[in-house]
N, C-alpha and C positions, 0 to 999 in steps of 0.2 A: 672509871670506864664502865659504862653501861653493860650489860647483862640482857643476852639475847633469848627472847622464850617464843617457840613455833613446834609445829605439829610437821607430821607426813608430809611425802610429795603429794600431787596433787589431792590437796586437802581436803575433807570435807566440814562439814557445819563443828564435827565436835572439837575438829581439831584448830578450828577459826576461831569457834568463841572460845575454847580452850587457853588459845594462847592469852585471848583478852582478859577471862574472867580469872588465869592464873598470873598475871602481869601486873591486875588493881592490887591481888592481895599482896603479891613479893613488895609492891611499892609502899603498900600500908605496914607493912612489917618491917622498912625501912632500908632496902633493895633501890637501886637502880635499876630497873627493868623495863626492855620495851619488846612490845611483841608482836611478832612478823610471820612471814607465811614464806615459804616453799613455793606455791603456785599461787593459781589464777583462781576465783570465787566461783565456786557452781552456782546457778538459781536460785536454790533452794537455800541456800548462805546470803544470798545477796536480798531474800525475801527477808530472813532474819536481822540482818543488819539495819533494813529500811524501816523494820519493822519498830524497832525501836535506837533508833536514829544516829546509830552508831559507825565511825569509819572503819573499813577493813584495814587490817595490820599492813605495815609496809611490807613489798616484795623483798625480798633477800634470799638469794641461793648461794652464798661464800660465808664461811665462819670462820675460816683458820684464825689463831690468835685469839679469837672471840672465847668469853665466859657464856654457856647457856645452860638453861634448862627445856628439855625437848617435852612435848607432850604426847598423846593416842598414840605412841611406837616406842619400839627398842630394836627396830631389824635396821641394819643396817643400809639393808635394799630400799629402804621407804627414808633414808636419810639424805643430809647433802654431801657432795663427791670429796670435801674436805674436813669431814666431821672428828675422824682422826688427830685433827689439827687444833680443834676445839678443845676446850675443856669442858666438860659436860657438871655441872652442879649439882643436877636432880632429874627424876625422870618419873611423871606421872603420866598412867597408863593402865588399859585394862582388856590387853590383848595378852595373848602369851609371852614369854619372856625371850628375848629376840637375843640377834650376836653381837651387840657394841656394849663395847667393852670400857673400860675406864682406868686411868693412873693412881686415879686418887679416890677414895671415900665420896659417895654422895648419898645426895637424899632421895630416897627411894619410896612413893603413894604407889605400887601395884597392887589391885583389887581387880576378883575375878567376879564383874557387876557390868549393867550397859551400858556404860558413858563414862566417857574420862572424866566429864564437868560432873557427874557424880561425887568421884573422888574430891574433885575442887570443892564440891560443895564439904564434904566431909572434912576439908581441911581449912575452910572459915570457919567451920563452927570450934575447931579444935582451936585454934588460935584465937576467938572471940572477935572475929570482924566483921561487921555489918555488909553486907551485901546492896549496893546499888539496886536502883529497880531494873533501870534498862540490862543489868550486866544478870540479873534474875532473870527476868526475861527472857534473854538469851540462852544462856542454862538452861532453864526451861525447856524450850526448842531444841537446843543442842539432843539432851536427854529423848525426851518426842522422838525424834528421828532415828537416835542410833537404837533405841528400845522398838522402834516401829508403831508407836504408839501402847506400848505396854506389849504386844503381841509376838515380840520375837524373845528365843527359848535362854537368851543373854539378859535378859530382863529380870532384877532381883527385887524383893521387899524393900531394899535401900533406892532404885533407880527411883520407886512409885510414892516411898515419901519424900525423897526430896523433891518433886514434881509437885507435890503438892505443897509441901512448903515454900520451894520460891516461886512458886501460882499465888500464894497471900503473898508475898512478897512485891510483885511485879503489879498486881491487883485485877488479874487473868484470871474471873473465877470458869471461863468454859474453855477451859486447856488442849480439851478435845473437835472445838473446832477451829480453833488454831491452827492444832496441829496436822487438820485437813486439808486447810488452805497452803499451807507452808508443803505438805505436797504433792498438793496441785501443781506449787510452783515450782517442786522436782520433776514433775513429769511433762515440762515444757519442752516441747522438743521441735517446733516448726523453728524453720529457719539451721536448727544447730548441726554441724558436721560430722559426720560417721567417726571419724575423729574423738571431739567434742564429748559424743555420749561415750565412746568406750574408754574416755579416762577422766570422766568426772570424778569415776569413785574407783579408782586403778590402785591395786597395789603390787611389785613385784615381790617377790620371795626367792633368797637361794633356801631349797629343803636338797639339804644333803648334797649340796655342788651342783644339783641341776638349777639353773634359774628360770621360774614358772610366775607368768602372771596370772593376776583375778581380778577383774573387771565388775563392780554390782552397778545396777541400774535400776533404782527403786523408783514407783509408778503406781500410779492409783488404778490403771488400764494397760496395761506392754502391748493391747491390741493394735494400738495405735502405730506399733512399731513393726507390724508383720510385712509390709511392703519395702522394709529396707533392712531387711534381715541380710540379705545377699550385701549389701553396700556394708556392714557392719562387718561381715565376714570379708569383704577385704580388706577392711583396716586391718582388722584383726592378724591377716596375713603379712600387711606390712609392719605393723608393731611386733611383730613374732623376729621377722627376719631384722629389723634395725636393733633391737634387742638383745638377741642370739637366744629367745627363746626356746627351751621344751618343749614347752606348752603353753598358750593359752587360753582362761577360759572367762567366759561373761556371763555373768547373772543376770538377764533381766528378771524382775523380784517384781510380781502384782501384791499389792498388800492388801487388795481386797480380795482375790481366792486364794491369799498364803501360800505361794510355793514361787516358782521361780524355773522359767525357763533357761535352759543351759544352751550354752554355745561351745563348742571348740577345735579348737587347732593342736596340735599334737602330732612329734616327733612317736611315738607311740601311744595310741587310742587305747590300747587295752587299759593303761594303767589309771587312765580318767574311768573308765567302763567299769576295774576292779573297787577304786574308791567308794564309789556310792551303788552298787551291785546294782548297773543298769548297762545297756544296751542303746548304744545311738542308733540312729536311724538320722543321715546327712549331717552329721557331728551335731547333735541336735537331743534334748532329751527334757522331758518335764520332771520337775523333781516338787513333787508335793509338800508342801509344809517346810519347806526350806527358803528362810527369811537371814540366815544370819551366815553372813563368809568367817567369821573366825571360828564359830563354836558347830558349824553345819557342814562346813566344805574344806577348813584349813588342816582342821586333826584328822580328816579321813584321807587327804588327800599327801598331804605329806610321807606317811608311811607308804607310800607306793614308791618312792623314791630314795 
C-alpha cells in the first residue's frame, strides 16, 4: 500500500513542491510514496510548476486508513478532518510545533529555518541522493518565496546555501530574477475573487481553544488592491462566521517597502491592538517590516489568547 505525502490546507509553493521533492526521495530510499495536496494551486505554484515542467500532486482531502508523512505543518487546524484516522510516519516542517499527535514513534526533520524544502534539501544530502534539476529547481523557488527572497527575519545561513547550491544544481545562475517573476506571478490578481485572494495563503489556528485565522497576501505592489479593500472585508466576514471565528486577520505583505498591511475582524479588537502594540483605525493598521506570519504575527499574537 502506497504512502501518502502532502502539506497544509490551502497550500502554498512550499508545501506543493514539498510534497514532490520529499516523495522522489522516500521513493529513492525505497518507499512507496505518492504525493498529494490538500487544495487547489495558487499562481505563484502553478508559475513554478510550468516553470520546470512538472505536474501538480493529485487532490486528496480523506486519509483514514492511509500511511503518510505530512509536510510545512503539525497543527492540526491546517490538517485533513480525518487525519486521526491516519497513521502519520514522519513530519517535516519548520513552523512551530503544533497539536497532532501520534500512536506510534516517527520520523521527525523540525528546523527552526525558512523553508520546509530546506529541511528536504538537508535530508538528500544526509542520505546521499542526487537531486533532479527540475525537482532543484523547484526547491529553489519553494525556498525564494517562503524566505521572501532572503529578506524575511525566518531566513537562516542554511535557507541561502542551499539556494545557492540547488541554483548549480537546476543551472539557474540569476535566482534573483526568477524569483521576481515567480512574484509577479503571486501578485496576479485581475479576474480572482475576494474569496480567492484571502485564502491563497490561509491558515486557521486553535491558540488556547479560540479558533483564529491568518490570511498573507504576498505582492510586489498591495496598491493594486486598495479599491477592493471593502469586498475583501466581506469575505473576510463571511469566513469568520462559516468558520466560528475569533478573529480574523490578512496580511497583505508588499515585499518591496517590507511591511505589510493588516486587516481585521474580531470578536474582541483589543487583543489584535495588544499583539503588536498598535492601534486600528477601520480594523486597519500598517505594520512595518513585517514579512513573516509565523515568526512576526503567530508568537505575538497567540499569547493574547
Amino acid at each position: 500500500m502506497s504512502t501518502y505525502i502532502f502539506g497544509h490546507t490551502n497550500p502554498d509553493s512550499d508545501s506543493i513542491v514539498g510534497s514532490i521533492s520529499l516523495t522522489y526521495l522516500k521513493n529513492k530510499l525505497g518507499e512507496d510514496c505518492i504525493a498529494t495536496r490538500q487544495g487547489e494551486i495558487s499562481p505563484e505554484t502553478e508559475f513554478i510548476l510550468n516553470k520546470f515542467g512538472v505536474d501538480a500532486p493529485e487532490l486528496k482531502t480523506s486519509y483514514a486508513g492511509e500511511k503518510v508523512y505530512i509536510i510545512d505543518f503539525s497543527d492540526l487546524a491546517q490538517a485533513p478532518k480525518d487525519i486521526k484516522e491516519a497513521t502519520i510516519l514522519g513530519i517535516v516542517d519548520h513552523h512551530k510545533l503544533g497539536d497532532i499527535t501520534t500512536d506510534t514513534p516517527l520520523e521527525c526533520w523540525i528546523r527552526p529555518i525558512g523553508c520546509s524544502n530546506t529541511i528536504v534539501k538537508e535530508m538528500y544530502d544526509h542520505y546521499k541522493v542526487e537531486i533532479p534539476k527540475d525537482i532543484a529547481g523547484m526547491m529553489m523557488c519553494a525556498i525564494l518565496s517562503d524566505t521572501v527572497i532572503f529578506k524575511s527575519p525566518t531566513c537562516t545561513k542554511v535557507d541561502t546555501k542551499a539556494v545557492k547550491e540547488l541554483s548549480a544544481i537546476c543551472g539557474i545562475e540569476d535566482y534573483k530574477a526568477l524569483a521576481m517573476e515567480m512574484f509577479i506571478a503571486k501578485s496576479a490578481v485581475e479576474g480572482a475573487s475576494a474569496r480567492n485572494l484571502n485564502t491563497r495563503d490561509y491558515k486557521a489556528f486553535d491558540m488556547n481553544g479560540t479558533r483564529v485565522g491568518v490570511g498573507q497576501l504576498e505582492m510586489v505592489d498591495i496598491s493594486v488592491l486598495e479599491s477592493r479593500i471593502g469586498e475583501l472585508f466581506d469575505d473576510m466576514k463571511l469566513m469568520k462566521e462559516e468558520d466560528g471565528l475569533h478573529t480574523i486577520l490578512m496580511l497583505l505583505t508588499d515585499i518591496m517597502k517590507e511591511g505589510s498591511q493588516l486587516l481585521v475582524l474580531s470578536d474582541d479588537i483589543s487583543k489584535v491592538e495588544a499583539a503588536f502594540n498598535i492601534k486600528l483605525h477601520d480594523n486597519q493598521a500598517w505594520l512595518d517590516g513585517v514579512l513573516s506570519r509565523k515568526k512576526q504575527v503567530i508568537p505575538f499574537l497567540q499569547p493574547q489568547f
